[in-house]
C-alpha positions, -999 to +999 in steps of 0.1 A: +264+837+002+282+852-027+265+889-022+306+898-007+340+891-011+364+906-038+365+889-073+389+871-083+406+867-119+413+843-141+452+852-134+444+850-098+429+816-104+461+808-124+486+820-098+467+800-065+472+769-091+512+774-097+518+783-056+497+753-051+518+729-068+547+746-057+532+744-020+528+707-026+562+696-040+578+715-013+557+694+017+564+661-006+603+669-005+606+676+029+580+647+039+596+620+016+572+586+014+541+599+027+508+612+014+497+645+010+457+657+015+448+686-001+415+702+006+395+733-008+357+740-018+342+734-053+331+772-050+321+783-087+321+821-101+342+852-094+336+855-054+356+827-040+361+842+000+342+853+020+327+844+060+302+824+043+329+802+019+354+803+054+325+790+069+316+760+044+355+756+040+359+747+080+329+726+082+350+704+056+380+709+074+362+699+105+349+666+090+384+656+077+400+662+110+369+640+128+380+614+104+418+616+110+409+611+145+386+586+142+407+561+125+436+570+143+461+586+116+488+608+128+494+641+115+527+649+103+522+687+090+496+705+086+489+741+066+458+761+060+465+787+034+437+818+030+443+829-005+417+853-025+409+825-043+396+803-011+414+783+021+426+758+012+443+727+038+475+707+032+478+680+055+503+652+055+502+615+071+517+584+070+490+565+054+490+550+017+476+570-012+451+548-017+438+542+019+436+581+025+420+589-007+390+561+001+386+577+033+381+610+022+357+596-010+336+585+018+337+618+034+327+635+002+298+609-002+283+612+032+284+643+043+253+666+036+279+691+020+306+668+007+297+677-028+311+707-019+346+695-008+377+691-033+401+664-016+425+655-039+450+629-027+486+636-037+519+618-034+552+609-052+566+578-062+587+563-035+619+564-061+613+595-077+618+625-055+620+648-086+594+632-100+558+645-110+535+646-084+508+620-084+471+619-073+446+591-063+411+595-087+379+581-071+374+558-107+407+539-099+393+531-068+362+521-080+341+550-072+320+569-100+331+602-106+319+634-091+281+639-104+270+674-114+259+699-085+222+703-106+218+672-129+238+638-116+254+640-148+294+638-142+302+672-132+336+673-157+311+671-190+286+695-171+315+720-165+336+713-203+297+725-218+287+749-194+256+734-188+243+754-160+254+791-154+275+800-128+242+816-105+227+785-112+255+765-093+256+795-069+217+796-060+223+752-051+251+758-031+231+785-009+206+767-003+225+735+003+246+755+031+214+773+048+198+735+046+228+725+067+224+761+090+260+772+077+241+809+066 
């Protein structure tokens, strides 16, 4: 699964961040008052797209978009960028921060490969158009935070300490996507 695709740097990695946010505030400016879903793959190491990751990445998209459907939520705008540093959706709707981001928790829980899937819930403060940009964490919410790929440990103090190398993480997430017939 990670055999192709061209490596990526850490200035790569840094750039996707900046046009990300930059990405975001524009879609929260010209959508005032609503919230923003923004979706990409928990894909560790240098190779970060490729068919395989496009793959993995649209099975997510897939699941989000059954879910928008399913309860009903209208779609305002909608973006898929393919960077070198992975797809990544932007999707706006009407909904409250709080109702999307339990929505897409539960989408991250359930599905075979949802610890796979980054959804980060973003919006601005209904007063504050210049404002910083805002996101929705699971804890807040009362969910525990994302567990470790390996170990069920949380995943931020498995990543701060490198617990577990990078072809570790890879060799999981292959397997995981060939258990679920993506490869």
């Amino acid at each position: 699964m990670f055999e192709t695709g061209q490596a990526v740097t850490l200035q790569d990695v840094l750039h996707a961040r900046e046009s990300r946010v930059q990405l975001q505030n524009k879609l929260l400016d010209q959508f005032e008052g609503n919230t923003l879903i923004n979706y990409k793959c928990n894909i560790p190491g240098p190779i970060k797209n490729n068919s395989s990751i496009r793959t993995l990445f649209q099975e997510g998209l897939d699941e989000i978009a059954q879910t928008i459907i399913a309860e009903n939520i209208q779609v305002i705008e909608q973006k898929v960028i393919n960077w070198k540093t992975g797809l990544e959706s932007f999707i706006v709707v009407p909904l409250s921060p709080k109702e999307v981001k339990k929505l897409m928790v539960a989408i991250e829980l359930e599905s075979p490969l949802g610890r796979l899937y980054d959804i980060d819930v973003i919006y601005r403060e209904q007063d504050s158009k210049l404002g910083q940009l805002q996101s929705v964490s699971r804890t807040e919410l009362g969910f525990p935070e994302r567990s470790c790929l390996i170990c069920e440990q949380p995943a931020k103090a498995c990543g701060r300490n490198r617990t577990h190398s990078v072809e570790e993480m890879q060799a999981f997430i292959s397997r995981l996507a060939k258990d679920n017939h993506l490869i």
